[in-house]
N, C-alpha and C positions, 0 to 999 in steps of 0.2 A: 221271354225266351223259354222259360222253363215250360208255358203251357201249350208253346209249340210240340214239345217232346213228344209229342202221343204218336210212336209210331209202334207197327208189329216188331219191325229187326230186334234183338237186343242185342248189344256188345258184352254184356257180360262182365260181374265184380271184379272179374278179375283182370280185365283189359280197362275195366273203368281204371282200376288200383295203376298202372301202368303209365296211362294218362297223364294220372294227377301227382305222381311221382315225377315226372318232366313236367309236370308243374312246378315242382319246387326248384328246380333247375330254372326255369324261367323266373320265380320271384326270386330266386337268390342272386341272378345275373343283375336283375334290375337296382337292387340295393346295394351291389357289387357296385355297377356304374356310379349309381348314386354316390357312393363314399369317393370314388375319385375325383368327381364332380364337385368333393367339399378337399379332401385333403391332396390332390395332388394339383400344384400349377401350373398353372402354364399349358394346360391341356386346351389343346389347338385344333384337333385334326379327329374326325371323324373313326380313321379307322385304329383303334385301341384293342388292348388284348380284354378289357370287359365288355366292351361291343362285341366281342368274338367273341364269346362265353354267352352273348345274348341271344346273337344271332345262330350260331350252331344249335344251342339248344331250342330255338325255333327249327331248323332243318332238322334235329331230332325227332320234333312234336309232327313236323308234318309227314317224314317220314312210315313215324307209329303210326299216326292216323288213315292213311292211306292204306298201311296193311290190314289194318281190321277191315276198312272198307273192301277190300280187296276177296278179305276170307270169308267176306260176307255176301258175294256175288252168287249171282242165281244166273241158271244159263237160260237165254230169252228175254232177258231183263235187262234194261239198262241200267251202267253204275248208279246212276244219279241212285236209284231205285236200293243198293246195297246200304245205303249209308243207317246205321244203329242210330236209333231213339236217342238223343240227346247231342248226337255227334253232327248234326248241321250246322249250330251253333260255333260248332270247333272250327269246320270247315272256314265259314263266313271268316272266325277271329284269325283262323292263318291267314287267309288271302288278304283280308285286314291290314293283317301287321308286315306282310310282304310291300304291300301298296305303301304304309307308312313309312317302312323303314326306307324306300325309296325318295318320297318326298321327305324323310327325314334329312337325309345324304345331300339335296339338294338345296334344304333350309341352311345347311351349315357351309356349304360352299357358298352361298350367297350370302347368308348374314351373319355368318363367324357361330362361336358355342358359346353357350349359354352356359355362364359360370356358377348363377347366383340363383333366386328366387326366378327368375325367368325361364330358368330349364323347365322346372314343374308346370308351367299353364303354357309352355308353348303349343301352337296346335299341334303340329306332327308327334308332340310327348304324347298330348291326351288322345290322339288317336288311334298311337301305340299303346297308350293306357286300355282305353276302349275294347280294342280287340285283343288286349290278353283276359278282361275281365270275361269274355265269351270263350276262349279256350281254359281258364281258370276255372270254369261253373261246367264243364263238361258233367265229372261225378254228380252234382247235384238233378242236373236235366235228365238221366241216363235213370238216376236211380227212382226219381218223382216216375217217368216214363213207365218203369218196370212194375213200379205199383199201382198203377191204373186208378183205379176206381176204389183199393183198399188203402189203409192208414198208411202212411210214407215213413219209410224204417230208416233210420240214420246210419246209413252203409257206412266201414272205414272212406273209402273214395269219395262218398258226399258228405262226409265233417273235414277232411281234407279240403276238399274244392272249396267248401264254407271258410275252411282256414285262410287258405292261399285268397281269396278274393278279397277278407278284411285284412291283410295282410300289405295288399295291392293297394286298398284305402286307404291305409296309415301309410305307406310311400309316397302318395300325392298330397297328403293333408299335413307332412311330416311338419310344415312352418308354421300350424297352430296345433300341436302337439302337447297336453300338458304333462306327457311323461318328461319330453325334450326338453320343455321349459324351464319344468319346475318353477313355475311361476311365486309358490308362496316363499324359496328360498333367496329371491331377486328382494333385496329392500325396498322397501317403501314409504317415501317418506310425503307421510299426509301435510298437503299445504291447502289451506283455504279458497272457495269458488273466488274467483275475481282477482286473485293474488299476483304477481308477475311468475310466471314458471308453472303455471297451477295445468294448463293443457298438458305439456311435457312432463311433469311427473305423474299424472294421470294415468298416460297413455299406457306406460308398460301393467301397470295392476289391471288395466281395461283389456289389453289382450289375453291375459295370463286368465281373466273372468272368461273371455270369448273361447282359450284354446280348451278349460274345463268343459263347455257347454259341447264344441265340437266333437273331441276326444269321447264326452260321455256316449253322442250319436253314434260313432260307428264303433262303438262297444254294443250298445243296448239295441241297435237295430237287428244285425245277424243275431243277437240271441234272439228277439221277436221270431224272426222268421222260422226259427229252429221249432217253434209249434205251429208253425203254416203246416195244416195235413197229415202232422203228425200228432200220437197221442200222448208224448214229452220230450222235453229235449235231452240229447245224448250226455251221456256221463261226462262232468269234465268240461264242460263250453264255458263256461266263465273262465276258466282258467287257460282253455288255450286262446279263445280271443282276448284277454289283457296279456297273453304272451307275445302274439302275433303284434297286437297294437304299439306295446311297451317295449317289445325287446329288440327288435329288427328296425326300429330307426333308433334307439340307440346303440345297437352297431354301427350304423353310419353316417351318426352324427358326432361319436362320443361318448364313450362309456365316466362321465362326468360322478366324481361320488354323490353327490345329492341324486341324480340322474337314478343311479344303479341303486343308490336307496331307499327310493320312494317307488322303483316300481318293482325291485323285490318284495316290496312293505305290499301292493297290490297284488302282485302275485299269489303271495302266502294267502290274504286274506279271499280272493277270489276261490283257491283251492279249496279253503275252509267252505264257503258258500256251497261249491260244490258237494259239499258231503252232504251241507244241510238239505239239499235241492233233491238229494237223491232217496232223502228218507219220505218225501211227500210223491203221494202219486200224482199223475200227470193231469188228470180232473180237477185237484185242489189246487195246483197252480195254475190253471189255464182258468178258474173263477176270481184268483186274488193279483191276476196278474200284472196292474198298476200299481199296486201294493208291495208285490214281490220282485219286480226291477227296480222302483224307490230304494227300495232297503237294500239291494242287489249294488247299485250306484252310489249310495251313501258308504256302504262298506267297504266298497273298492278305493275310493278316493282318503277315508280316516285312512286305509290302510296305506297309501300313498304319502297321507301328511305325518303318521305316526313312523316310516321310514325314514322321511327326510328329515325331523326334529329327530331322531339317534343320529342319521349319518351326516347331518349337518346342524342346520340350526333351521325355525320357521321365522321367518323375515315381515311377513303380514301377521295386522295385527287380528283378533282374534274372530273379527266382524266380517274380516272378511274371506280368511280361512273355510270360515264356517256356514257364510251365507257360499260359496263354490261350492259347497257340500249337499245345502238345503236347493240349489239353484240345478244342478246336475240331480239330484235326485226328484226335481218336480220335473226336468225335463223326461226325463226317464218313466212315469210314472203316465207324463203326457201322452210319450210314443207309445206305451203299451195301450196307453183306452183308445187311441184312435187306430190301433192293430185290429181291436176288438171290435169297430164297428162292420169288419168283414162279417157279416153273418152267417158263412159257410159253418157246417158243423167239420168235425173231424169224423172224415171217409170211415166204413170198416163196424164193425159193431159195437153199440154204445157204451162206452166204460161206465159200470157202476160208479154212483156216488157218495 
């Protein structure tokens, strides 16, 4: 989608900014739902005051977008022909999510609502999912577009869009979650291969291992991409994608004290990272860059377990704490060398070394 964007129109920073601000209205509606969807029961019936908060701010988005297309008409030309560099993608995700939210409407008078874990992978969600993540990545397509052929500058509207999308991520991933988890303050009690019980108390340390590994991917992947074409990533990206990730399903799941301690505790320590990220130039980490998300992923997660052991207590013992640590930071280390086998250089003229 984004290397579709190659058009002459532009929309312009400032209608990108517009955009991706009724973006936030769209992910905040979705997480809105989502929390009813956990704390209110008995929810029956399709049409709700956070379905309307979902849907308007869709008549919002379509509305916006239709005027820029509009202001962007050329006489002799047909509309199709108006639409700004990165804004086709938008289009598609409205008409998208109009079609979904139809067949959504239709899902739920036929097979009742989805209370539980089956709200998130029903089709009509994920296809509502789908086409907000293409109206969500407007900013980014819009602003890749404008830079053509030179280095891709990290616009406010395209670290936004990059927000709101892993934002989007962590809504549908919310069930292996290890902010939500907290997997290492859940006990553990080690019982021997072959034992009666040994499956069943396995299991939860076994997810709690799977939700670090997940959790760590859609951390360390949007920061990867944040040097696709660019010649370093924006001030600050660790610390708003563990915000996006860690804070916005615990609004909707529970602001749990371990919960809120361990991804303050990541917070803090991602902020930190950022200072250090910002003293190296973008040459030197884009050579050490399976090195510098290891260590990026290892800091985020002590910072998470050094959270929860103040606001709670750690419940795992030290093997296994610390191999989620060594295990998230080899994956992380993974994702960046196989980033690196793109052998495009970064557009624009060559940063000294």
């Amino acid at each position: 989608m984004v290397d579709t964007a190659a058009q002459t129109l532009r929309a312009g920073a400032r209608n990108d900014l517009v955009t991706q601000l009724l973006g936030i209205w769209l992910l905040l509606a979705v997480f809105l739902d989502g929390w009813a969807h956990l704390h209110v029961p008995g929810l029956e019936t399709f049409f709700t005051p956070w379905h309307a908060a979902l849907y308007s701010g869709l008549l919002a988005t379509a509305a916006w977008t239709a005027s820029v297309i509009w202001r962007n008409r050329q006489p002799g030309r047909p509309l199709t022909r108006s639409v700004p560099a990165g804004y086709r993608g938008t289009v598609i995700g409205l008409v998208l999510f109009a079609v979904a939210g139809v067949l959504d409407l239709a899902w739920h008078e036929i097979l009742g609502i989805e209370v539980s874990l089956d709200a998130l992978v029903s089709p009509t969600h994920l296809l509502l999912g789908f086409s907000l993540f293409l109206i969500l990545g407007t900013g980014i397509r819009s602003a890749r577009a404008a830079a053509g052929a030179e280095a891709f500058n990290w616009t406010p509207p395209a670290l936004l869009s990059l927000a709101l999308m892993t934002g989007l991520g962590a809504f549908f991933l919310i069930y292996c979650s290890a902010f939500v988890r907290t997997p290492p303050a859940v006990p553990y009690l080690q019982t021997p291969i072959g034992s009666p019980g040994h499956t069943q108390a396995e299991l939860p340390p076994a997810l709690g291992l799977a939700s670090y590994l997940v959790t760590t991917a859609l951390i360390i992947a949007p920061f990867l991409y944040t040097f696709s074409g660019a010649r370093r990533p924006p001030f600050g990206i660790a610390t708003i994608l563990v915000a996006v990730v860690a804070w916005l399903p615990l609004a909707m799941s529970g602001l749990r004290p371990a919960a809120v301690a361990g991804a303050a505790g990541a917070t803090i320590i991602a902020a930190a990272s950022d200072l250090l990220l910002a003293r190296r130039p973008g040459p030197w980490l884009r050579r050490r860059l399976p090195a510098v998300t290891a260590v990026l992923a290892a800091l985020i997660w002590t910072g998470q377990l050094a959270g929860i052991a103040l606001g709670a207590s750690i419940q795992w013992p030290v093997s296994m704490w610390l191999g989620a640590v060594v295990l998230s930071a080899g994956l992380a280390a993974a994702l960046a060398f196989l980033s690196s086998l793109n052998t495009r250089s970064v557009p624009g003229p060559a940063a000294p070394r």
